[in-house]
C-alpha positions in Angstrom: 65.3 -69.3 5.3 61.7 -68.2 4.8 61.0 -66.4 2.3 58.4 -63.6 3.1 55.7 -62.5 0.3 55.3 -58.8 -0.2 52.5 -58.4 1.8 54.4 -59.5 4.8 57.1 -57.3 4.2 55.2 -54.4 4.1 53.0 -55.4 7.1 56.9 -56.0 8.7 58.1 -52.7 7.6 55.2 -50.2 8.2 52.4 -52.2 9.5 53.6 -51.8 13.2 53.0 -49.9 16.0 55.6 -47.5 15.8 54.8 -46.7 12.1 50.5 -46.5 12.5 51.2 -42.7 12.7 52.4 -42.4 8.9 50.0 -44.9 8.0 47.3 -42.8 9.2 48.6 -39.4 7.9 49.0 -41.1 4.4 45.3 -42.5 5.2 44.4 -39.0 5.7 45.7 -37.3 2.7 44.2 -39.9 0.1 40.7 -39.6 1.9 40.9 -35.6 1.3 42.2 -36.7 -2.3 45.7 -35.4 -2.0 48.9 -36.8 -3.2 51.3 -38.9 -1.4 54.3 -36.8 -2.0 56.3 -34.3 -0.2 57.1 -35.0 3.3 55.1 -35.8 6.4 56.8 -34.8 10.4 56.0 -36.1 13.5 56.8 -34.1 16.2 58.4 -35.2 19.3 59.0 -39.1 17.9 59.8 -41.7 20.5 62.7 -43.6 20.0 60.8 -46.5 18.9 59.3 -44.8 16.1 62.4 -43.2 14.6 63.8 -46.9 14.8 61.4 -47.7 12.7 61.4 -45.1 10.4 65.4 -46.0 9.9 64.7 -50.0 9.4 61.7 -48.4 6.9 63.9 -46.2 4.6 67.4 -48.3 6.1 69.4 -45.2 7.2 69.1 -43.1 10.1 66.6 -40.6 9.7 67.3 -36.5 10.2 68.4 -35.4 14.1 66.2 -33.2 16.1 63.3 -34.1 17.9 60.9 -34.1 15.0 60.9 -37.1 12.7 60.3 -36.4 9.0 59.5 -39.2 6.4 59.8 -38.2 2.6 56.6 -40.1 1.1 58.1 -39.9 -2.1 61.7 -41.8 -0.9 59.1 -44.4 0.8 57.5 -44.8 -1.8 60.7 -45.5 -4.3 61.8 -47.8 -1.0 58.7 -50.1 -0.8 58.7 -50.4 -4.5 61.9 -51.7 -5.1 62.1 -53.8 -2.1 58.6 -55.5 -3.2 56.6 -55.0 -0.4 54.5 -52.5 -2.2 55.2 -52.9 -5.9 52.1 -50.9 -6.5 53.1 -47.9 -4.4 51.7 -46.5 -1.6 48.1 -45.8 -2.3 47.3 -49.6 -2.3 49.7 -50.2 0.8 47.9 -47.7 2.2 44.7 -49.8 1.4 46.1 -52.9 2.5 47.5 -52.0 5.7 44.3 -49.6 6.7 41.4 -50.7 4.4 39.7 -49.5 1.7 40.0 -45.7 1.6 36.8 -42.9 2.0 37.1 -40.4 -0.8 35.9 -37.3 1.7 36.0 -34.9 -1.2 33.6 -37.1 -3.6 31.3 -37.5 -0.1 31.5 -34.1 0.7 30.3 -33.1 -3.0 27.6 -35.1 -2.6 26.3 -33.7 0.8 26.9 -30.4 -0.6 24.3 -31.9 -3.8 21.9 -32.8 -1.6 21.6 -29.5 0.3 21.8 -27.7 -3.1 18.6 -29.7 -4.0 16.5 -29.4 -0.7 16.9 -26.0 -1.4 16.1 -25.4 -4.7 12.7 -24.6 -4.4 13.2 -21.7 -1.9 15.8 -20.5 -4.0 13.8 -20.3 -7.4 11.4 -18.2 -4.8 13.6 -15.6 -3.7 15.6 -15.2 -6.8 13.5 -12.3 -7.9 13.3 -10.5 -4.4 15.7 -8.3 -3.6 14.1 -7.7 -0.3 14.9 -11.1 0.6 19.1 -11.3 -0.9 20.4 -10.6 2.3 18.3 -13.5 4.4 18.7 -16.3 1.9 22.7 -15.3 2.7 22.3 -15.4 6.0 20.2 -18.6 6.1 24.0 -20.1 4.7 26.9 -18.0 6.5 24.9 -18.8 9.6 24.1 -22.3 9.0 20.5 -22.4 11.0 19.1 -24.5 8.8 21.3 -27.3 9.2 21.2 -26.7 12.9 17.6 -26.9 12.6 16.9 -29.9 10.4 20.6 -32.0 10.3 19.6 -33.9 7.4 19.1 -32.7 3.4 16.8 -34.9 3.1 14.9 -34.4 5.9 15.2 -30.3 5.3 13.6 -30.7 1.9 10.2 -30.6 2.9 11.0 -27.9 5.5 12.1 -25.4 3.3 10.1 -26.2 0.3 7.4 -25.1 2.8 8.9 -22.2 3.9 9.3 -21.2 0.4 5.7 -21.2 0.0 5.2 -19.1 2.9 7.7 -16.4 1.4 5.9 -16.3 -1.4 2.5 -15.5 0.1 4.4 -12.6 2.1 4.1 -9.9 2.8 0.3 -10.4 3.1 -2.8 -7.8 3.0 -4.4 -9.7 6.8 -4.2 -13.1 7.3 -4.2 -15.5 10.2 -1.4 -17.3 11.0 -3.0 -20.2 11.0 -4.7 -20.0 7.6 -1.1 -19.1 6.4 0.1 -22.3 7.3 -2.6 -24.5 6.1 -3.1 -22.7 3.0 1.0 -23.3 2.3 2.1 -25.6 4.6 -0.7 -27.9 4.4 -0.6 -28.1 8.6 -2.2 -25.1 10.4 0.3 -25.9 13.3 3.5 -25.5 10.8 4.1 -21.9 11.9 3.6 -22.6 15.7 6.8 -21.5 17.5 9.3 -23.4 18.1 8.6 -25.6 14.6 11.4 -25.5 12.2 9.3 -24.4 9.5 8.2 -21.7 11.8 11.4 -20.1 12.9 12.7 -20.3 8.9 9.7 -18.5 8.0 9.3 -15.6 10.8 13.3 -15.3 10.0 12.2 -14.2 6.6 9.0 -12.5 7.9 11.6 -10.3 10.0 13.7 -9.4 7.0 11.0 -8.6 4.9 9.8 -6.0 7.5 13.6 -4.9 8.1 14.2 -6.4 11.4 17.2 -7.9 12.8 17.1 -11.5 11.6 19.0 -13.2 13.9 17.0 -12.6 17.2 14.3 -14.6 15.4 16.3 -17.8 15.6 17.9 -16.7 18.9 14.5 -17.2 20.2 13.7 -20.4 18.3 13.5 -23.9 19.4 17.2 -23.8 19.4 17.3 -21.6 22.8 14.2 -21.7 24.3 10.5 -19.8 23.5 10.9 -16.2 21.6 9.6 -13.0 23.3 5.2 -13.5 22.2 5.5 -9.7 21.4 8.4 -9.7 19.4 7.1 -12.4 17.6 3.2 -11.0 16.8 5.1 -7.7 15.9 7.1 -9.6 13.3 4.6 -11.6 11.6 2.2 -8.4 11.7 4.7 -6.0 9.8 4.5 -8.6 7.3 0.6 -8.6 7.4 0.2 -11.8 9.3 -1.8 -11.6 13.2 -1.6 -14.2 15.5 -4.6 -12.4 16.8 -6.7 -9.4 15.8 -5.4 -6.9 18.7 -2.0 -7.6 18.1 -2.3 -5.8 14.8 -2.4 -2.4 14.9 -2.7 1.5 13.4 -1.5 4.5 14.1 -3.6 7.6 12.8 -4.4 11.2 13.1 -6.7 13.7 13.2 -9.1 11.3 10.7 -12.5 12.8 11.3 -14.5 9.9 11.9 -18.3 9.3 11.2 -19.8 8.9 14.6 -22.8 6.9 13.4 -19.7 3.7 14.1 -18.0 3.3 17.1 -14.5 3.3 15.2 -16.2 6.5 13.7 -16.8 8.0 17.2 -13.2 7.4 18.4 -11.9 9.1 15.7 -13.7 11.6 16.1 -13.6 12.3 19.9 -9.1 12.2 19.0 -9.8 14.5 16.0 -11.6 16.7 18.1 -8.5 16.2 21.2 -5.8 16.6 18.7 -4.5 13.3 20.0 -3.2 9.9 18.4 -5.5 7.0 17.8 -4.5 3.4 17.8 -6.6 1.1 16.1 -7.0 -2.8 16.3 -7.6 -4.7 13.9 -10.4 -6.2 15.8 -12.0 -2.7 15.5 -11.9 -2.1 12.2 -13.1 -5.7 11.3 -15.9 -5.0 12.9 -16.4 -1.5 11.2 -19.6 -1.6 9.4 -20.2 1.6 7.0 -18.1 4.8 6.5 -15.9 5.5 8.6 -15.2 9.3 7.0 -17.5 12.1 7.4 -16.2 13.0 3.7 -14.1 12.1 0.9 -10.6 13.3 1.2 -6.6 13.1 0.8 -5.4 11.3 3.3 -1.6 11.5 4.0 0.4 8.8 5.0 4.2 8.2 6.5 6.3 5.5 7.3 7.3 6.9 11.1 5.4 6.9 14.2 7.7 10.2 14.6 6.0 12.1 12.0 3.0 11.5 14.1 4.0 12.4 17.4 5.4 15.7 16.1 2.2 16.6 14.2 -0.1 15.7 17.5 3.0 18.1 19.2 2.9 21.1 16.9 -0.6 21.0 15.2 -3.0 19.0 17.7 -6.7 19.1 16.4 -6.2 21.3 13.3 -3.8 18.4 11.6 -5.0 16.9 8.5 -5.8 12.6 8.3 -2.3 11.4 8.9 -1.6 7.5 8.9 1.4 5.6 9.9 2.5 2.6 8.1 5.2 2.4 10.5 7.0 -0.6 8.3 5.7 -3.1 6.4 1.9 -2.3 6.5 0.1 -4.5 9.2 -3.1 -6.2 8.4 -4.8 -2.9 10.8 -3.1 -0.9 8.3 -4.2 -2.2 5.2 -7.9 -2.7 6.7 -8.2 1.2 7.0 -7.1 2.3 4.2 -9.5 -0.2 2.5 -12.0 1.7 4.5 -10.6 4.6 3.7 -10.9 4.4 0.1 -13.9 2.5 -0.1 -15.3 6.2 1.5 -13.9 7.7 -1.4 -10.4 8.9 -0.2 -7.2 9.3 -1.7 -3.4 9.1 -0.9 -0.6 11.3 0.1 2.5 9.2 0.5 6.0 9.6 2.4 8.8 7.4 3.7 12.4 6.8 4.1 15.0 7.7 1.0 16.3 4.3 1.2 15.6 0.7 -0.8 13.7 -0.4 2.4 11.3 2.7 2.6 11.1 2.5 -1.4 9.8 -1.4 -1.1 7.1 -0.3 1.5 6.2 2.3 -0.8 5.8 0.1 -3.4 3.3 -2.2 -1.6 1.2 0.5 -1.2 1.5 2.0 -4.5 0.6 -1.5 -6.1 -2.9 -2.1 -4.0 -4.3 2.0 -3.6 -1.7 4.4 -5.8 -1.1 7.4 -4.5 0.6 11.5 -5.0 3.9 11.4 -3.5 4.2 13.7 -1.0 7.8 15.2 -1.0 8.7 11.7 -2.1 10.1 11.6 -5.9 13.4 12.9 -7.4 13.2 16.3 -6.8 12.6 16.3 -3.0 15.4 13.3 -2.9 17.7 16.1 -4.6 17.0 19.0 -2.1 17.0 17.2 1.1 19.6 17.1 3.7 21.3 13.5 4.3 24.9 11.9 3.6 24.4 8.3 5.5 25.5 5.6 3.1 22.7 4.3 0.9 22.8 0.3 1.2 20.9 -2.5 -0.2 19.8 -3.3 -3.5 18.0 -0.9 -5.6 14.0 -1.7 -6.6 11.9 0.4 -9.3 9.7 3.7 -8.3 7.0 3.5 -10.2 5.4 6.9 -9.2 8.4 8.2 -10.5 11.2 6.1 -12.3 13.6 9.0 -12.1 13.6 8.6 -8.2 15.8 5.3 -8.5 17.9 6.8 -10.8 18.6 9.9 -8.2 18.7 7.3 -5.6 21.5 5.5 -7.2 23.8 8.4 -8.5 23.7 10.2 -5.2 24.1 7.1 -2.9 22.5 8.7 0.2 20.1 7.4 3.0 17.6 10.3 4.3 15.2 9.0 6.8 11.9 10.6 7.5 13.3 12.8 10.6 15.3 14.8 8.6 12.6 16.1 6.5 10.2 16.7 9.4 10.1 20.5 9.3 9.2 20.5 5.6 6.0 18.0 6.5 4.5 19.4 9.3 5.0 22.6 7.1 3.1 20.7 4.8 0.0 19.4 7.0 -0.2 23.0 8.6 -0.8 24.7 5.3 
């Protein structure tokens, strides 16, 4: 009689049609770096495979219409019978091939998208402001729906982390923006991956929804033009200079200028002005009759109530309305270059405080019913979210901020400012 080797036993025993099934489960489990032990069930065996099953382990295996195969009795089985002295990891092998090890694979993928984005990483670790995006940029996964490859997403978002850094900005093309960090002044052109990262993070930093920015990416057609020049401009970017704009009233302008003319002929009607930034670029000289405090809020609301209730006898009021635009920061360049100072108010909350802060760092100003003591007194029991940030104009602000845990918006404290700009 022939005598068979080991290897054709165990191709005789489990190397068969009927057995492929536990073959590949076992496969399976070693490639996710599992043991081969407990028990493995087929369900719904044909009679062919639980024939082989019961030449495999040589009894008939359990009744019912699911077929289970302890791995560790197989194992003991192939062993002594010599068809797989080694056990059943190199039968496995044998039978199937040499074996991926998925999890050692999957570490390195995992690596290699922990180093393409290590340099955005090292330039959001100190912004707050930016915690919640750089957790959305994984939970949501747009990066790797963007750019597939680590390798290929390196570049990409060690761009885009040169972008976030130069952001938000005091007025700046888009264009020279990418250039200057992207070394391409088409990077930030929609629908470029680098693009749709970067206004992401342009729309956070303003406190937008982020996810309609990359709902309106390359990955589903063009983005609402509007949307998009209103995102980049809270942020201090333009795509163009009358996209960028500025609330104001009741600013009594020097009508020697034509900026200084419209504000003076609103002044005069009690009624809003909106300034470009094309306008005010093209300001040449003051732009105030005299030096004076200037108040500014974070809410078109505040605005609209003022025009409302005190029309032409309102004091200069400017909107911020967000991040500050690059209109926004243009006059109040002009505005203190004619000698005026600042009055500021915004929303109780960590986003009001960071705008705050931006304006604090380039002009300073008074708080106007904006430090601990008007946080104390005002009405307001929303949730306070987000992660505190310093008050510089008064430290003890943060520290009210954080004990009392409230969110008071502009709106609720209207009475007390237009009480304020009448008097």
């Amino acid at each position: 009689m022939e005598q068979l080797s080991g290897a054709d036993r165990l191709r005789r025993l489990l190397g068969g049609p009927h057995t492929a099934w536990l073959v590949e489960r076992m496969r399976r489990r070693l490639e996710l770096g599992k043991p081969l032990s407990g028990a493995v069930t087929l369900v719904s065996a044909s009679a062919e495979q639980r024939r082989a099953v019961e030449l495999l382990l040589g009894r008939r295996p359990n009744s019912g219409a699911s077929l289970n195969v302890s791995l560790d009795e197989l194992d003991r089985t192939l062993r002594a019978s010599g068809a797989a002295p080694d056990g059943l990891a190199v039968a496995v092998e044998q039978l199937a091939g040499p074996v991926r090890d998925r999890s050692a694979e999957a570490a390195s993928v995992a690596a290699a998208w922990d180093s393409a984005f290590r340099e955005l990483d090292t330039a959001v670790a100190d912004r707050p402001d930016l915690a919640d995006w750089r957790s959305w940029l994984d939970t949501t996964g747009v990066v790797r729906r963007l750019v597939a490859d680590p390798a290929a997403a390196r570049p990409v978002l060690d761009a885009v982390a040169r972008v976030v850094r130069r952001l938000p900005s005091t007025g700046v093309p888009l264009g020279r923006l990418a250039a200057e960090a992207c070394g391409d002044a088409h990077a930030l052109d929609e629908g470029r991956p680098v693009a749709t990262l970067a206004l992401s993070a342009a729309r956070a930093l303003a406190g937008r929804s982020v996810g309609s920015s990359v709902a309106g990416s390359s990955l589903a057609g063009a983005s609402p033009p509007a949307g998009r020049r209103a995102a980049w401009a809270a942020v201090g970017v333009h795509l163009d200079e009358l996209s960028s704009t500025v609330l104001c009233l009741g600013i009594p302008g020097n009508v020697r200028s034509p900026v200084g003319r419209m504000l003076a002929a609103t002044q005069d009607a009690g009624e809003p002005c909106v300034l470009t930034l094309r306008q005010l670029r093209r300001h040449d000289g003051p732009i105030l009759t005299s030096g004076r405090v200037v108040r500014l809020c974070e809410n078109p609301v505040v605005v609209a109530a003022a025009a409302e209730e005190l029309g032409a006898s309102c004091p200069p009021l400017v909107c911020v309305n967000g991040r500050p635009s690059a209109a926004v920061w243009r006059l109040l360049d002009l505005l203190t270059s004619d000698g005026a100072g600042f009055a500021y108010h915004g929303d109780f909350d960590w986003g009001g405080v960071a705008i705050a802060i931006a304006v604090y760092e380039r002009f300073g100003f008074a708080p106007w019913r904006y430090d601990a003591a008007d946080y104390e007194t005002a009405m307001g029991s929303a949730p306070l979210t987000g992660i505190p940030v310093s008050t510089p104009w008064d430290p003890s602000l943060r520290t009210s901020m954080v004990r009392r845990g409230a969110r008071i918006e502009e709106e609720l404290v209207l009475d007390d400012l237009l009480r304020d700009l009448a008097t």
